[in-house]
C-alpha positions as CSV (number, residue, x, y, z in Angstrom):
1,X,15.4,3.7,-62.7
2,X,14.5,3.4,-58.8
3,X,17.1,4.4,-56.7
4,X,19.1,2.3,-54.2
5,X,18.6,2.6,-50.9
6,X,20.4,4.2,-48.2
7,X,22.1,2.4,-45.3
8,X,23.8,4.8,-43.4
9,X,26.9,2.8,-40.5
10,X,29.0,5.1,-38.1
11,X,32.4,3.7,-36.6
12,X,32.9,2.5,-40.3
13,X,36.7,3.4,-40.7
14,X,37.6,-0.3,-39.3
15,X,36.1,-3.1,-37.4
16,X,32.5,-4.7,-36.8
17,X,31.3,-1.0,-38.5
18,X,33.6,-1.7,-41.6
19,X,32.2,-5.0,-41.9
20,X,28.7,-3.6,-42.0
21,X,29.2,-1.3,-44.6
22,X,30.7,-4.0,-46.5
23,X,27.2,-6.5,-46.0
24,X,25.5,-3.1,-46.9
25,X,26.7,-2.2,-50.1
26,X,27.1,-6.0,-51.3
27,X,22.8,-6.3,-50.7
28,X,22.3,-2.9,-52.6
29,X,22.8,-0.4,-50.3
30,X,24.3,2.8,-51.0
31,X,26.1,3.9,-48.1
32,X,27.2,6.7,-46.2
33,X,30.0,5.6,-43.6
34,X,31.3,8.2,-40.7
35,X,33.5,8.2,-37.9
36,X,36.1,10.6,-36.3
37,X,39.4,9.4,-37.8
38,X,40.7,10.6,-41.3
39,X,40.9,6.8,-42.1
40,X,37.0,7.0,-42.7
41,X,38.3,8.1,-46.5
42,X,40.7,5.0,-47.1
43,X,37.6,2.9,-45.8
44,X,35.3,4.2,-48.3
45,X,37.5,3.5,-51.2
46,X,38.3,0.1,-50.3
47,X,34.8,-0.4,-49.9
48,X,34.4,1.0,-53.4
49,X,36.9,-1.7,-54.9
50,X,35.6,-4.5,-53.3
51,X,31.4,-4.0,-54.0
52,X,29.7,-3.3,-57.1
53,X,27.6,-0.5,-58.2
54,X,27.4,1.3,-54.7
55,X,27.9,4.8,-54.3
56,X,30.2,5.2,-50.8
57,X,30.2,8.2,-49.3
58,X,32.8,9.1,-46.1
59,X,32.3,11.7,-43.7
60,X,34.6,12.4,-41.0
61,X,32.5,13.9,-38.0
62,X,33.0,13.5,-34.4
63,X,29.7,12.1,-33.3
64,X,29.9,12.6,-29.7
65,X,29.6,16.1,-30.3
66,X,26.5,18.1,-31.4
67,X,28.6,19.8,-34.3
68,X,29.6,16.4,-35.7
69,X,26.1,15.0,-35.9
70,X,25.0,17.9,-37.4
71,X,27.5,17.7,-39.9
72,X,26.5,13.8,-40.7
73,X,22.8,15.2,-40.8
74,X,23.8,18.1,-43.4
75,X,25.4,15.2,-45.5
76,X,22.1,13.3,-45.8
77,X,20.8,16.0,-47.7
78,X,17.5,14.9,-46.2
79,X,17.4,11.9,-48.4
80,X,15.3,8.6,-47.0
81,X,17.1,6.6,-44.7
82,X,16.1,2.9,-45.3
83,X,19.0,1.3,-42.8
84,X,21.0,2.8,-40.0
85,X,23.5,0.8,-38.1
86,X,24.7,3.0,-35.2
87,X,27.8,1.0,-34.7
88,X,30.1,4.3,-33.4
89,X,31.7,3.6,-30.0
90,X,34.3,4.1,-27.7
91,X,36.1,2.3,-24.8
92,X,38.6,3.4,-22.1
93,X,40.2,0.9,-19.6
94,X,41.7,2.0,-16.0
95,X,40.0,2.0,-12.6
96,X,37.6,4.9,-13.2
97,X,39.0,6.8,-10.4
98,X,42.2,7.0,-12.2
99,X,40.7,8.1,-15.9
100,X,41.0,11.5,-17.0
101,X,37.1,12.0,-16.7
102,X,37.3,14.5,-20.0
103,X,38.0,11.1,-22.0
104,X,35.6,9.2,-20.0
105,X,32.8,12.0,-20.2
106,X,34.0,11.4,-24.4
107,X,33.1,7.7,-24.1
108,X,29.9,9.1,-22.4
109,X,28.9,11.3,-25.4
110,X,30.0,9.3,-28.5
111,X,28.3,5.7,-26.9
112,X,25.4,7.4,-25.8
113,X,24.2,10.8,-26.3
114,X,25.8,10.9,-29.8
115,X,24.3,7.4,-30.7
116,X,20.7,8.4,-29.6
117,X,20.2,12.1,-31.1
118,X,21.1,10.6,-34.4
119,X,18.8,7.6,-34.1
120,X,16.2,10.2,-32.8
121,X,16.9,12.4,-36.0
122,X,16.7,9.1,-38.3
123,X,13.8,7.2,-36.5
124,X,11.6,10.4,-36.6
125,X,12.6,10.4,-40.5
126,X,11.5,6.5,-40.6
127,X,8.4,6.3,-38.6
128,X,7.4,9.0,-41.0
129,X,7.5,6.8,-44.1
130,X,6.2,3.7,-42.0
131,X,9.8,1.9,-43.1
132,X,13.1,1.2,-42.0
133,X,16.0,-0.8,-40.0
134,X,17.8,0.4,-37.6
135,X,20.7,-1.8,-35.9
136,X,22.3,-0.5,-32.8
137,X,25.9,-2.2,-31.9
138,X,25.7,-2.5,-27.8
139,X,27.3,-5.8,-26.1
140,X,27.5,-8.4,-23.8
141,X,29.2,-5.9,-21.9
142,X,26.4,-4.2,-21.4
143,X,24.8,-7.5,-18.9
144,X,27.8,-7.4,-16.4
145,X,29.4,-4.6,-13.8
146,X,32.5,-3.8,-15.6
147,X,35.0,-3.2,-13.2
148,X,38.1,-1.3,-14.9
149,X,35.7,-0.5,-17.9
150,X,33.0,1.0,-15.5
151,X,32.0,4.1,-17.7
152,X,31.9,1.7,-21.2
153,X,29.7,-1.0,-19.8
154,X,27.6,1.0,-18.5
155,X,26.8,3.1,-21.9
156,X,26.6,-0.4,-23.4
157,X,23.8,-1.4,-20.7
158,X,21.8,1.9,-21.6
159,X,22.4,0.9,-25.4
160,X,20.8,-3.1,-25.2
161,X,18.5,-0.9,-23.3
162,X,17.7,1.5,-25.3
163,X,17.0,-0.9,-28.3
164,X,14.8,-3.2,-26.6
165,X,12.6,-0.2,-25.2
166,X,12.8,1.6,-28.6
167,X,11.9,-1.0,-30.6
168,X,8.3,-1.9,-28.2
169,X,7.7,1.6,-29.4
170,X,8.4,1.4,-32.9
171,X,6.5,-2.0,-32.8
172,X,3.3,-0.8,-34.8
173,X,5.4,1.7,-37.2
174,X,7.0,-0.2,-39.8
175,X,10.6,0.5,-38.0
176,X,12.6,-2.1,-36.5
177,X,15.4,-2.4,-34.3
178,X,17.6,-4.3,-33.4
179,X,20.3,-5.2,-31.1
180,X,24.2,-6.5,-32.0
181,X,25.6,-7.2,-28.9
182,X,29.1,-8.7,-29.4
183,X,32.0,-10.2,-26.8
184,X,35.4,-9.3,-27.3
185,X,36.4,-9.0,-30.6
186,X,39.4,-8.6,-33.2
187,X,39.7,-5.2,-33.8
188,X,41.3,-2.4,-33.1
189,X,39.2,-1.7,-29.7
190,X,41.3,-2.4,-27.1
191,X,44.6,-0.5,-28.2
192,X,42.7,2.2,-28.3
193,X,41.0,2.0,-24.8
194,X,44.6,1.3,-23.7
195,X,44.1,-2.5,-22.6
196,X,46.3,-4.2,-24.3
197,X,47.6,-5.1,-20.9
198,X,44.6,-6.9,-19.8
199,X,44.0,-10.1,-19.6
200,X,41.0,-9.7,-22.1
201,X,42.9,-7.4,-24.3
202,X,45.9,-10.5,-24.7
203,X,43.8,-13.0,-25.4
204,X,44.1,-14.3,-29.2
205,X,40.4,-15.9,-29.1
206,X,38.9,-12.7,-29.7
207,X,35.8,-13.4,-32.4
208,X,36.2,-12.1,-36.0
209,X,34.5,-8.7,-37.1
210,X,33.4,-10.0,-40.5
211,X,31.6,-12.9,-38.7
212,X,30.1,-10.4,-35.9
213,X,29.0,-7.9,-38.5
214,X,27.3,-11.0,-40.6
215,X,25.3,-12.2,-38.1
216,X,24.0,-8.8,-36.9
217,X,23.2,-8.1,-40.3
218,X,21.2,-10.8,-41.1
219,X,19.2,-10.5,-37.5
220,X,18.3,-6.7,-39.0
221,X,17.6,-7.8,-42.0
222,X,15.5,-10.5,-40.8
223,X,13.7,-7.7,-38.0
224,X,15.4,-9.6,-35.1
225,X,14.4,-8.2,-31.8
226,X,18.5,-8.7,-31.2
227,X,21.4,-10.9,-31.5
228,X,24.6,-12.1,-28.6
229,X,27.2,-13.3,-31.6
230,X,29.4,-16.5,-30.3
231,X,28.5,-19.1,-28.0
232,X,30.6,-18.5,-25.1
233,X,29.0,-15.1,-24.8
234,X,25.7,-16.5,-24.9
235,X,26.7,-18.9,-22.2
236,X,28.7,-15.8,-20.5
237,X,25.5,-13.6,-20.6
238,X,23.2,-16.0,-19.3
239,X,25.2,-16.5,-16.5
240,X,26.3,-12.6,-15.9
241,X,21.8,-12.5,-15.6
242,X,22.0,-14.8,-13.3
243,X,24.7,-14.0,-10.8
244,X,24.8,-11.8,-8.2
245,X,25.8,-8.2,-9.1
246,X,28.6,-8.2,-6.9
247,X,30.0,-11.7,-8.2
248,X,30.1,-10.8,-11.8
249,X,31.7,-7.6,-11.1
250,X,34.6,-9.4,-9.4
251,X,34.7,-11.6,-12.9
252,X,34.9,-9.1,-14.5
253,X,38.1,-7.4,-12.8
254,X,39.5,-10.4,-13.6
255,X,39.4,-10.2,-17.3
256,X,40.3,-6.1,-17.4
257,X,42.1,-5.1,-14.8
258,X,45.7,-3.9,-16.2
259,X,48.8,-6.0,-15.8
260,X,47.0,-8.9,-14.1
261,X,48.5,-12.4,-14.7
């Protein structure tokens, strides 16, 4: 019997990452899901009632440190990694002057450094076999100055980045990649960046993870070069290219910066 294949999705306890695993497992996939927060085990077994036939398996690692990608690595057990969706991520509102930098430095690690030594690990272990996916989650963030989210925009604009850049140099190698990059959406995000008092954070139009994680499945699946999931950010990052620097940034404040009306 040939096995399944693997997808492996980090930031999978809840969210767009969830959602991911979900499309994963329902189109064969056997996946291994990670992130930081015990939760990742209440995940995976919800995940096991709702699919058929896949074999879940959690692993709670901290991923923006060298001991928790190591321990994700260990887990692999050096089995072939057909799909990786590097979806972990973290945000942090407040004025960056004001942040505690050890939990900015954390949005640092986890967004970026953590995100690229694993996709360096897997997408050595891919161009290898001359196969596999890989789908990095970055934003529309990541096209604008983001004043009172400074540090997290600015790991997202390495991240659409990154993937574009990768993925020229993957382009002859049987390895894809491709680019999610969502607007503001329902999850649990901004409570834990502490912005639910922002004017982006309150707003109840936020798109749905299931639909986000959809589309950027399909635009893997399909080898996309990337995808901007909803309309308005399409319209929002077409604009935020075409702006001046300093005008977008000042947009920008208006949507995140705490306790305005």
């Amino acid at each position: 019997m040939t096995p399944r294949p693997l997808a492996v999705v980090t930031g999978a306890s809840t969210g767009i990452g969830y959602e991911l695993a979900k499309y994963c497992a329902d189109d064969g996939y056997d996946v291994i899901i990670c992130a930081n927060e015990p939760e990742i085990k209440d995940a995976a077994a919800d995940l096991g009632r709702e699919t058929v036939d896949a074999e879940i398996l959690p692993i709670q690692a901290d991923l923006g440190t060298k001991e928790g990608i190591e321990t994700l690595w260990r887990a692999l057990d050096a089995r072939p990694i057909d799909a990786l969706l590097a979806n972990a991520g973290r945000g942090l509102g407040e004025a960056f002057l004001d942040q505690d930098f050890e939990r900015a430095k954390d949005v640092l690690d986890v967004n970026v450094t953590g995100t690229i030594s694993l996709i360096h690990k897997v997408g050595r272990q891919m161009r290898e076999r001359g196969e596999g996916r890989i789908l990095i989650t970055g934003s529309v963030a990541g096209h604008m100055p983001g004043s009172f989210q400074a540090v997290y925009n600015g790991t997202k604009a390495f991240l659409d980045s990154f993937s574009y850049a990768l993925r020229n140099e993957l382009k002859d190698s049987g390895v894809t990649v491709t680019c999610l990059m969502p607007g503001p959406t329902d999850t649990e995000f901004f409570e834990r960046a502490e912005m639910e008092r922002t004017p982006v954070g309150q707003d109840d139009d936020k798109a749905d993870p299931a639909s986000v994680a959809r589309k950027g499945y399909e635009a893997m699946k399909k080898g996309e070069a990337g995808v901007v999931t909803g309309f308005m950010n399409k319209v929002q990052t077409l604009f935020a290219d075409l702006l001046p620097d300093t005008t977008v940034a000042q947009m920008h404040r208006r949507l995140a910066e705490p306790g305005r009306e």
